[in-house]
Each structure stands twice: as C-alpha cells, then as structure tokens.
N, C-alpha and C positions, 0 to 999 in steps of 0.2 A: 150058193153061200152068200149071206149077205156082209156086205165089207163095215167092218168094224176099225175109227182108226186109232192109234192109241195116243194119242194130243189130246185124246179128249173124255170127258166123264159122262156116265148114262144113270140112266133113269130107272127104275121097274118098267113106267109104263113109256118107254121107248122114243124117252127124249136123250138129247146130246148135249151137253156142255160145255163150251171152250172157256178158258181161263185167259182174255183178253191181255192182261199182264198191267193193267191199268187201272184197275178198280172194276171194270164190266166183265160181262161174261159175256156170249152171245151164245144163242141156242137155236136146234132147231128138232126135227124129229130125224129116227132112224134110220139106214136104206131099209133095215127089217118093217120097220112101220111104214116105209112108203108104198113096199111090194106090196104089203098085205091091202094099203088101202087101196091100189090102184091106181087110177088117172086121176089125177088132182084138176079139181074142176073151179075151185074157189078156197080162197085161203081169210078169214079173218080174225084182225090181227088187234090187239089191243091199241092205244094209243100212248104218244107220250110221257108220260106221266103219273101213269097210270101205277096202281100196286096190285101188288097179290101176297097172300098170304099163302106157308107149302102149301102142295098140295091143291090147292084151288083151280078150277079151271080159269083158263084165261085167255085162250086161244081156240077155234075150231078149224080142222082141213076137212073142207067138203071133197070127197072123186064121187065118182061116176056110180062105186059100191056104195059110202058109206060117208056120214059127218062123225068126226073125230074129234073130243077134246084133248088139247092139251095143258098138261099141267104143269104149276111153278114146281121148281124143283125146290124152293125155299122161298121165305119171301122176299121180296123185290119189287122193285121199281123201274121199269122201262124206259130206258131211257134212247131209245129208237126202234125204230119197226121196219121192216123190208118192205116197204111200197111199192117194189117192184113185182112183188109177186100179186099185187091187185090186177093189172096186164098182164101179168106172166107165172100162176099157179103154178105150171107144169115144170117150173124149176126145183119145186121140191122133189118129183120125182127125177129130172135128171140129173139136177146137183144138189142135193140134201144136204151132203157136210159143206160145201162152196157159197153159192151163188143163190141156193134156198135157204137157206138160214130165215130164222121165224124174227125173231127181235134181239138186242142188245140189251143187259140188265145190269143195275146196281145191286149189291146185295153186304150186308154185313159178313154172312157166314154159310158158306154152303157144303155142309158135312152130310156123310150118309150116302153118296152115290159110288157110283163100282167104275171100277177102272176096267178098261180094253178086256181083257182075260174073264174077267168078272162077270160080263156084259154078254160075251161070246159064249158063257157057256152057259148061259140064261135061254140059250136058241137054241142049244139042242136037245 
C-alpha cells in the first residue's frame, strides 16, 4: 500500500503538494508514482524563475523503466529546485514526501486538488 500523508494535497497525475505556510508550496511526486516508476536514474528539474502554466509539463524523473513528466498543479513560479537530487535521484524513491521533494513554488491560487482520502481512493 502506498503511504499517502494527510499535510498534504495531490494531483490526478500523482504529484504532492505541501502548503509551505509562507506564500510557497513545495512539491514532489507520489510514493505511488515512484513505485510505479522504479529506480530513479536522473531527475530534471526546472530552474529558478522559471513559470508554468496548470497543467504544463515542467519537470521530468528518468528510472531505469521509464522518463516521467511532471506537471504544474497550477501556475507558478519556481522559486527553488532541489539540487540535490542532480547527485542523488534516488531520494525520490527513498524519500519522496522528505528529502526528494522536486521544487518550491509561488502561486496565486491553487484550487482543484484532493486531499489524503480523495487521493487514496484514486489507488484502489
């Protein structure tokens, strides 16, 4: 069963959400999408400053199966990136909701995603 926690909002296409409490969000992908994808082999990541529009890709996780887009859950503007997983990919699969976290964002308004329960029953 993949761990789902409830601090935080999802995606359809199996991103995470956290509510920073700051004006940022920070995001990454789900333990469900990391299982599916496998070993994570390379992760890249937008830059700085960067925006996205919903919906848009803006991110890709290469493993071992498969290259993965991920998308804005709304639009936003980047305002850091986890540089650590350029040496160390394989933190998305050991720590997805921690220490793999994909990037940090600004956003005006980010409506439309499903809470813990919502998300969870998306999986079975």
């Amino acid at each position: 069963m993949s761990e789902v926690r409830d601090d935080r909002q999802y995606t359809k296409t199996h991103e995470w959400i956290l509510d920073n409490g700051d004006g940022t969000y920070t995001m990454g992908v789900t333990d469900h999408a990391q299982a599916l994808l496998g070993d994570m082999v390379f992760v890249e990541l937008p830059s700085v400053g960067d925006e996205a529009s919903a919906a848009d890709e803006f991110c890709v996780v290469e493993s071992v199966k498969a290259a993965s887009g991920v998308y804005a859950p709304t639009d936003l503007e980047v305002v850091e990136a986890n540089e650590t997983l350029d040496d160390e990919p394989e933190l998305v699969n050991t720590s997805c909701y921690d220490n793999g976290w994909l990037v940090k964002f600004k956003s005006d308004a980010i409506d439309g995603l499903m809470d813990a329960d919502a998300y969870s029953a998306t999986l079975n």
